[in-house]
C-alpha positions as CSV (number, residue, x, y, z in Angstrom):
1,X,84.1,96.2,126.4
2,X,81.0,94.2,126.7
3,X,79.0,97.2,124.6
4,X,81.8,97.7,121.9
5,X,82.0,94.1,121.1
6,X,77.9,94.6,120.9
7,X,78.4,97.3,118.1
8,X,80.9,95.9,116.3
9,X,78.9,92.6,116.2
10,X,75.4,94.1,115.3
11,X,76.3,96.9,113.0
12,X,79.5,95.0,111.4
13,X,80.3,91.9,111.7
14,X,76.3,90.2,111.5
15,X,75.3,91.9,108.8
16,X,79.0,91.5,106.6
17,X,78.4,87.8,107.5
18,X,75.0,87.5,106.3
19,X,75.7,89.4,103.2
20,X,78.7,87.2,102.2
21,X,76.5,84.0,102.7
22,X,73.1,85.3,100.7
23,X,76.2,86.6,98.1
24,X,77.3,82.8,98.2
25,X,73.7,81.4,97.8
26,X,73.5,83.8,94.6
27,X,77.1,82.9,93.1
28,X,76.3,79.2,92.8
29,X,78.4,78.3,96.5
30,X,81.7,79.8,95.2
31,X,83.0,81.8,97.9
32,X,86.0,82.8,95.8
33,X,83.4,84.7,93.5
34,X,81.8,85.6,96.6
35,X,84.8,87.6,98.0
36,X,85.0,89.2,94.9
37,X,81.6,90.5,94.6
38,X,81.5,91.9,97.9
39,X,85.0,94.3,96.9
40,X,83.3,95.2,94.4
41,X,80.7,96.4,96.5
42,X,82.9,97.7,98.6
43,X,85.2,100.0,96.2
44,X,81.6,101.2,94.5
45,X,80.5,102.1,97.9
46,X,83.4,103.5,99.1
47,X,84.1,105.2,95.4
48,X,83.0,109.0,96.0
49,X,85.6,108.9,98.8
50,X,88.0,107.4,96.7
51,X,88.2,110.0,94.6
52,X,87.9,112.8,96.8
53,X,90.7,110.7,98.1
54,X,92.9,111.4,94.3
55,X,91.8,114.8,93.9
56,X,92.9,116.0,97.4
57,X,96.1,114.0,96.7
58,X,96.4,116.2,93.3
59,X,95.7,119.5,94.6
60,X,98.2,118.8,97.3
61,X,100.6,117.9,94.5
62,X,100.2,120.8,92.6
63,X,100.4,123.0,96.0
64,X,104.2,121.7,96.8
65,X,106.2,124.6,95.0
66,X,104.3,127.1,97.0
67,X,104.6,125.1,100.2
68,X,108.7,124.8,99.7
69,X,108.4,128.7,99.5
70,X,106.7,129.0,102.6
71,X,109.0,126.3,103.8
72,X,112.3,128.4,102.7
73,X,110.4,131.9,103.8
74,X,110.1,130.8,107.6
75,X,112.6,128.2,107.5
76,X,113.4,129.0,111.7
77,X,109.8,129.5,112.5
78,X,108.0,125.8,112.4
79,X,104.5,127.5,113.8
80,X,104.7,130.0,111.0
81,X,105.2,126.9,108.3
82,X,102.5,125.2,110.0
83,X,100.3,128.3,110.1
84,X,101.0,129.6,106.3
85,X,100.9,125.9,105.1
86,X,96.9,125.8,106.6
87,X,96.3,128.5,105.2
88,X,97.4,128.1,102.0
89,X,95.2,124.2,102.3
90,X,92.1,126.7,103.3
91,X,92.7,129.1,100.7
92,X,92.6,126.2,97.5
93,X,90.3,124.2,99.0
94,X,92.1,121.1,100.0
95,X,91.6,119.1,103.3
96,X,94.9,117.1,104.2
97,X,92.6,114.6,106.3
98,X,90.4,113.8,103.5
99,X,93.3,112.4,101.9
100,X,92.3,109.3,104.7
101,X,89.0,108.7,104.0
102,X,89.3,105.4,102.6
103,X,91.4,103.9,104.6
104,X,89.7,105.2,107.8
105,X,86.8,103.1,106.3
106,X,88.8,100.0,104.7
107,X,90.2,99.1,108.0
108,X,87.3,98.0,109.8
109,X,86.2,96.5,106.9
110,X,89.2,94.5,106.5
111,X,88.9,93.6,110.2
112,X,85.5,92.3,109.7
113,X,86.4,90.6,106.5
114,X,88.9,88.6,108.3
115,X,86.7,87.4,110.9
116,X,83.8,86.9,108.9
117,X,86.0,84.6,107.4
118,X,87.2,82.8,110.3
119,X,83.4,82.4,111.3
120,X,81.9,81.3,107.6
121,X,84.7,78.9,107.1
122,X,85.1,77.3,110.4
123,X,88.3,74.7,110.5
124,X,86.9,72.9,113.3
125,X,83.4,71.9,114.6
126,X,83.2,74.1,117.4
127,X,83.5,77.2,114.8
128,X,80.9,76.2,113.1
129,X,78.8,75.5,115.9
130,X,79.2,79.0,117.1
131,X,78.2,80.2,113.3
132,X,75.0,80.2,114.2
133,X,74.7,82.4,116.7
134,X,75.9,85.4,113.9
135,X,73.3,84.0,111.3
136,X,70.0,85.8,111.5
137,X,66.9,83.4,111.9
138,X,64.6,85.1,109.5
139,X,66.9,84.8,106.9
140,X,66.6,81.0,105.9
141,X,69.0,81.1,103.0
142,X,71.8,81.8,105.3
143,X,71.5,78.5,107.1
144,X,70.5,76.2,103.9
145,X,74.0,77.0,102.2
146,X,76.1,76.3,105.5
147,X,78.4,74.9,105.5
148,X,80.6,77.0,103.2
149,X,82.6,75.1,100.2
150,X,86.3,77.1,101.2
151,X,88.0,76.3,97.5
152,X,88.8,78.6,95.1
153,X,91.1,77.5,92.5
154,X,94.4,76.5,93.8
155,X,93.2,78.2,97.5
156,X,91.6,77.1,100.2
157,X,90.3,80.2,101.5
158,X,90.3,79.4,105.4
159,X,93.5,78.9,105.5
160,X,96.7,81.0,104.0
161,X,97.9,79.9,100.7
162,X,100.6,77.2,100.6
163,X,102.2,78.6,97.4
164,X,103.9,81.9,97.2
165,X,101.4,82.9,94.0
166,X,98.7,84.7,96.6
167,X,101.8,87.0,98.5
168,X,103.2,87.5,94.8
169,X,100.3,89.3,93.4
170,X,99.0,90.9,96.6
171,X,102.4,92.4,96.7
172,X,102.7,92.8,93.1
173,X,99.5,94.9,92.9
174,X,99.8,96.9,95.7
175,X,103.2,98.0,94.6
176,X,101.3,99.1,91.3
177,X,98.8,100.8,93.1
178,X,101.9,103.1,95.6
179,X,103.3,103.3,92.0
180,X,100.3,105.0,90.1
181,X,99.2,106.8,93.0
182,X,102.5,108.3,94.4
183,X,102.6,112.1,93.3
184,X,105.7,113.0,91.7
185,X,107.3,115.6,94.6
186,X,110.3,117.9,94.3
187,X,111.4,117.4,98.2
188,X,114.4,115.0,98.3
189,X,113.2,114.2,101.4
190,X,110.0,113.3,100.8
191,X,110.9,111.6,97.4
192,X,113.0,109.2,99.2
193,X,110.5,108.4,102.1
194,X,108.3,107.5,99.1
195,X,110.7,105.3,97.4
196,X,110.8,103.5,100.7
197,X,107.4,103.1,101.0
198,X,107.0,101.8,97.4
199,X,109.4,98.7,98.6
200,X,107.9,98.3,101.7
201,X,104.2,98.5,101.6
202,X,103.6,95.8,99.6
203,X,106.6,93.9,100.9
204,X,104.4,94.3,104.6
205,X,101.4,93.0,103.0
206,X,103.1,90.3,101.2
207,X,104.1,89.1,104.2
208,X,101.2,89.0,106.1
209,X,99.9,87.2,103.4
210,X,101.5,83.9,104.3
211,X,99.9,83.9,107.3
212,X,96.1,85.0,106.8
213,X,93.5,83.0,105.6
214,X,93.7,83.5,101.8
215,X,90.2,85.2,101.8
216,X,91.7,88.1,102.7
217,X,94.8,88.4,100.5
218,X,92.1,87.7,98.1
219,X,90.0,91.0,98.8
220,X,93.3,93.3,99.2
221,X,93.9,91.7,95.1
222,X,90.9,92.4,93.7
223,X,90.3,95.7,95.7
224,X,94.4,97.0,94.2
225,X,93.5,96.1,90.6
226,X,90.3,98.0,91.4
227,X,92.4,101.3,92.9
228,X,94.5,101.2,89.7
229,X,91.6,101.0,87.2
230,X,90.1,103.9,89.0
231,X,93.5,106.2,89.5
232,X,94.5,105.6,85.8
233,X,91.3,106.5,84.5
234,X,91.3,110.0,87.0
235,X,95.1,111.1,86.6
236,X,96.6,108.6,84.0
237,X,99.9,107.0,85.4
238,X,101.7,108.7,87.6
């Protein structure tokens, strides 16, 4: 445990710490602005997965009235559906797994965002006594800006937002997001596990909302408008 917790803090959660606060020094101490830049970052980073991500998602799309063939061909033989259906992914190029890129990548990112934020806007003196330890000493600018102004308009970022505005539009734009980026499928059955999961995706993270430091409800709302700006302009709505 001792050697994961090594990793995660020397290849993650250091150098996403350091980068916020050098990001702060440069926004004029406005960690609101801060957060935002970063997702930014991140979705430009992250973008050639993305859409890899919406392509895959398309060609799978346009695959579904050959796969309910298959489906209907062998419909007593589930090792034939599964072995025709690969086939037919292998044959027109299309990776089911690449469909997970970006979140396979998001969540760790998420995790250390969350941290990060616990760490940079301590809510009590020990925390931000043991901020120094994940500062790096050649970097002075790090220390000179700390400690870290939490406000952000109504917010204060360390701790979870006291109005229901942040769980609103994090759950508001993430219900966009399913909405844009949900292919339209002819399976009844799939159609209806994707109504559910328009409801209750972004009923999830509006939830969680209330209880994370606003920070991060933050991130997930600048990083859905992002997602939408980026599926609209590759497939258009819907």
């Amino acid at each position: 445990m001792e050697i994961i917790s090594l990793i995660w803090n020397e290849l993650l959660l250091n150098p996403m710490q350091n980068g916020l606060v050098v990001i702060y020094a440069f926004l004029g101490r406005n960690f609101g602005l801060t957060i935002i830049v970063f997702t930014i970052l991140v979705r430009l980073l992250t973008l050639p997965l993305t859409l890899r991500q919406i392509r895959s998602t398309r060609k799978m799309t346009d695959l579904q009235p050959k796969l309910q063939v298959i489906q209907k061909r062998h419909a007593n033989d589930r090792a034939r559906i599964s072995q025709e259906t690969m086939k037919l992914y292998k044959e027109s190029g299309v990776n089911p797994i690449g469909c997970l890129g970006p979140l396979v990548i998001q969540m760790p990112i998420w995790i250390g965002l969350y941290w990060s934020i616990i760490s940079l806007l301590p809510t009590s003196p020990e925390r931000l006594a043991d901020l120094s330890s994940h500062l790096y000493s050649w970097l002075p600018v790090a220390h000179q800006v700390v400690p870290l102004d939490s406000n952000f308009l109504w917010l204060d970022l360390a701790v979870a937002d006291s109005t229901p505005i942040m769980p609103v539009l994090v759950g508001a734009s993430m219900w966009v997001m399913q909405k844009i980026s949900t292919p339209q499928i002819g399976d009844a059955r799939q159609q209806s596990t994707n109504r559910m999961l328009l409801w209750m995706m972004p009923f999830m993270f509006g939830f969680l909302t209330l209880t994370l430091p606003s920070g991060l409800p933050l991130y997930w709302f600048v990083s859905n408008l992002i997602g939408v700006v980026i599926q609209y302009f590759v497939t258009g709505w819907g």
